[in-house]
C-alpha positions in Angstrom: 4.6 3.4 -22.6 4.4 6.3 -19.9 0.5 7.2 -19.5 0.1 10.4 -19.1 -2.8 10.9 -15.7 -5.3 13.5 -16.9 -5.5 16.5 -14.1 -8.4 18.2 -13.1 -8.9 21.8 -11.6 -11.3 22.9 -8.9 -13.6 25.2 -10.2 -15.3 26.4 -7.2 -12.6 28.0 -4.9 -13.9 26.8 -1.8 -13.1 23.0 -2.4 -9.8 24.0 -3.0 -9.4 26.1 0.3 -7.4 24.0 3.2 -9.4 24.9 6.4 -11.5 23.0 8.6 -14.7 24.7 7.1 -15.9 21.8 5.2 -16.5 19.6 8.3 -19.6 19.7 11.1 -18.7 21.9 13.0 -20.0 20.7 16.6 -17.9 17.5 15.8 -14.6 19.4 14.9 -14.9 21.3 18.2 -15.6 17.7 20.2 -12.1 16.4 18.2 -10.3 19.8 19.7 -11.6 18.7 23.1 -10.9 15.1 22.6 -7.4 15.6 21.9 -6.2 16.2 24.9 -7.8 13.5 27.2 -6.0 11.4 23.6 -2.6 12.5 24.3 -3.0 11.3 28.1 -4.4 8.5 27.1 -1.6 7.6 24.9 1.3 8.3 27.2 -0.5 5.8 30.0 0.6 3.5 27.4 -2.3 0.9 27.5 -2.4 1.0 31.9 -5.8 2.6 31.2 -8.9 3.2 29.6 -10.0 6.3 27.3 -13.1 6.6 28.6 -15.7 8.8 27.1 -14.7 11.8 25.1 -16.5 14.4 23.8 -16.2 12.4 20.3 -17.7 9.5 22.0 -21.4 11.2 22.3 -21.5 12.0 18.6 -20.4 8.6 17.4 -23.3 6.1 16.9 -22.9 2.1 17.1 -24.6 0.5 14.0 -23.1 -2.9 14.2 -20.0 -4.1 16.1 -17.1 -2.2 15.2 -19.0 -0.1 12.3 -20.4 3.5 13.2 -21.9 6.7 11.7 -20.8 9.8 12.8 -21.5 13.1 11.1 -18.2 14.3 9.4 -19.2 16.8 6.7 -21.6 19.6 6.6 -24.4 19.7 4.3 -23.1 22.5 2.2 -20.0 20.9 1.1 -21.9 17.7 -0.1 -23.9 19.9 -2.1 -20.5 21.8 -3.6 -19.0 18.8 -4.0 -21.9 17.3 -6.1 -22.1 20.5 -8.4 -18.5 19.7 -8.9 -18.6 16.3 -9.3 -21.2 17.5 -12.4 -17.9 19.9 -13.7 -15.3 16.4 -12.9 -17.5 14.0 -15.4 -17.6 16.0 -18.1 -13.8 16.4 -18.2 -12.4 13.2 -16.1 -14.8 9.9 -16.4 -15.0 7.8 -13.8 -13.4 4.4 -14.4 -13.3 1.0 -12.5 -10.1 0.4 -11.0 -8.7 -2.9 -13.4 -6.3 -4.1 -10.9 -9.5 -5.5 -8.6 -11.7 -8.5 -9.5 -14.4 -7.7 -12.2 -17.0 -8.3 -9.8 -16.2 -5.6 -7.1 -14.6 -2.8 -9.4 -16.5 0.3 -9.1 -16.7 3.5 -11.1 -14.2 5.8 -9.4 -12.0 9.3 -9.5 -8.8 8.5 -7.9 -8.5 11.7 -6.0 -4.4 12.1 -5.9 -4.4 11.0 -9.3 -6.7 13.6 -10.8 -7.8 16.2 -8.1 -5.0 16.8 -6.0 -6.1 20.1 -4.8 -9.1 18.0 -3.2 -7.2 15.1 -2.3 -4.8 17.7 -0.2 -8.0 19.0 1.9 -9.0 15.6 2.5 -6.0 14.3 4.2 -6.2 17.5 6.3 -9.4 15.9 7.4 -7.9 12.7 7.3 -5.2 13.6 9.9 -6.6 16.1 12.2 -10.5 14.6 12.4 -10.7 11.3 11.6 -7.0 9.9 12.9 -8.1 11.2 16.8 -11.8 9.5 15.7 -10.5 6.0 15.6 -8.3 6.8 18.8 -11.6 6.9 20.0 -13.6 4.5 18.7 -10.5 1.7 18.3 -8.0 3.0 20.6 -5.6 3.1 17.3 -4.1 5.2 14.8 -4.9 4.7 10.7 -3.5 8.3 9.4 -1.8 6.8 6.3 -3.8 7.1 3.3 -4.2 4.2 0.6 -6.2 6.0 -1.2 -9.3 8.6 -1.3 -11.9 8.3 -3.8 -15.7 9.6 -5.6 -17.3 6.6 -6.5 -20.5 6.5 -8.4 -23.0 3.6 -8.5 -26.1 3.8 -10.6 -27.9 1.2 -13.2 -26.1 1.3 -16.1 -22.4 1.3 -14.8 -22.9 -0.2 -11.6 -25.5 -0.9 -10.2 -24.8 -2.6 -7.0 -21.0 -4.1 -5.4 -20.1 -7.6 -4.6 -19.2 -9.0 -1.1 -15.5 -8.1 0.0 -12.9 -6.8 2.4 -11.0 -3.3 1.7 -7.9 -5.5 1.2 -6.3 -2.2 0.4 -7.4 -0.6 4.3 -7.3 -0.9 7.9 -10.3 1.4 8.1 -12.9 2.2 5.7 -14.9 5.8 5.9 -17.5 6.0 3.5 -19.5 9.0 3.1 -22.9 9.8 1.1 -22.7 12.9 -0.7 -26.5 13.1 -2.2 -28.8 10.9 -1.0 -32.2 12.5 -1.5 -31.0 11.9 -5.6 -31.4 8.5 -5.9 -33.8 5.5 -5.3 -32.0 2.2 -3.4 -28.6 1.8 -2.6 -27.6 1.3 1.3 -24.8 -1.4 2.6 -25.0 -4.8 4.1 -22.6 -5.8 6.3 -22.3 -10.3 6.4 -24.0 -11.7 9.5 -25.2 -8.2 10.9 -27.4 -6.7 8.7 -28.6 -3.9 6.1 -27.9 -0.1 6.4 -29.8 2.3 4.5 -28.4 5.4 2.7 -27.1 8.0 5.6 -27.8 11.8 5.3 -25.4 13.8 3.3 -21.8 14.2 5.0 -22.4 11.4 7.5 -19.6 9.0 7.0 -19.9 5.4 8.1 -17.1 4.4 9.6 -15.9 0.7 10.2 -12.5 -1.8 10.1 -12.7 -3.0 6.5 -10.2 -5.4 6.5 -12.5 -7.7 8.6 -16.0 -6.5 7.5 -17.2 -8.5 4.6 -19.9 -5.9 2.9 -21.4 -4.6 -0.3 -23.2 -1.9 -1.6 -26.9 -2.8 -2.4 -28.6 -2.2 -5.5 -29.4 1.3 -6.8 -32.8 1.4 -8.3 -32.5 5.1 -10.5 -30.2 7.8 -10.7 -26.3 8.2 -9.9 -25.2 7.7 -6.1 -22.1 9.5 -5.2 -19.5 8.1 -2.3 -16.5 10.2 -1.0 -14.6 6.8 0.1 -11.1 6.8 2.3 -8.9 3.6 2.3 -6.6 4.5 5.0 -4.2 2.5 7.0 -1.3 2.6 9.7 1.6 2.2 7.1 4.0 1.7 10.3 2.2 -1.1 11.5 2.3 -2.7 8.3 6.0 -1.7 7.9 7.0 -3.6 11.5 4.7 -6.4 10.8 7.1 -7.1 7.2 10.2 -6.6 8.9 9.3 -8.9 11.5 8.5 -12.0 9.2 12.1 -11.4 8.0 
């Protein structure tokens, strides 16, 4: 039987606007500058090193391989939550029943049932982020598996179990209220424990090889704007090639 995926529209008009304005601005200007010394980079063909970038000063090593760099600016968190308020009264958020019991989480699908939000994120996804990981892995992961809110808290979920993103080449997880809960934070297996970032600071690592959880949140709700994104082409040629 054809189910029927229940829409939702933006009610503050700035979400919906397809600009640039939602993310810190002193990193978008490092990207614009970064782009460049990229495209060099790139047509060197692997006969040299990036270097530092103008990116590279505003991304911070946690673990190996797993950073925090601030992507969003405070204000949008803050409009996104208020919205987020508007989303649950209209669209729940539901585990995703295709993934193991154990590590489904509460989640809005974004291109399911906000497209006009899921359209400004991969605008951020392709001109912020994509030159980001040129950066930080020397590699592209613009294609987009998929871009979610996900919501832990006690009664739903509470905390996540170990796992991979089996879904992603790069995970980019980013806190969207912190100072509104008690707990929460991610481990990452045979490194250590990370606790909640400030709003709009997105932690940034390879998931596909990162075995990590979410730890425990102790009282209220704890939103996530999560991106699953991948490099479809790599994926494509690595298929083809087992052929």
């Amino acid at each position: 039987m054809y189910k029927i995926t229940q829409m939702y529209e933006m009610k503050n008009y700035m979400l919906s606007m397809q600009s640039h304005w939602m993310v810190n601005q002193p990193l978008y200007k490092a990207v614009q500058e970064s782009v460049p010394l990229i495209a060099e980079y790139r047509t060197r063909q692997g006969m040299d090193s990036l270097g530092k970038t103008p990116v590279s000063q505003l991304c911070k090593k946690i673990f190996p391989d797993v950073y925090r760099v601030p992507l969003f600016r405070r204000q949008f968190c803050k409009m996104l939550v208020e919205e987020i308020k508007h989303m649950e009264r209209e669209i729940a958020f539901v585990p995703n029943h295709e993934e193991d019991v154990l590590r489904q989480i509460p989640e809005i699908v974004l291109q399911h049932h906000v497209p006009e939000l899921y359209r400004n994120m991969w605008f951020v996804v392709q001109n912020v982020l994509n030159p980001i990981f040129n950066v930080l892995y020397q590699r592209d992961c613009a294609d987009v598996a998929s871009i979610q809110i996900a919501n832990y808290n006690p009664k739903d979920k509470q905390k996540g179990a170990w796992h991979h993103d089996e879904s992603a080449d790069i995970s980019v997880v980013v806190p969207l209220n912190t100072d509104e809960y008690k707990g929460g934070g991610t481990e990452f297996h045979n490194h250590g424990v990370l606790s909640p970032l400030p709003n709009g600071h997105a932690l940034i690592f390879p998931s596909f090889t990162n075995l990590h959880r979410g730890l425990a949140v102790d009282s209220g709700d704890r939103y996530l704007l999560v991106f699953w994104l991948m490099d479809k082409k790599r994926l494509i040629e690595r298929y083809t090639s087992l052929q």
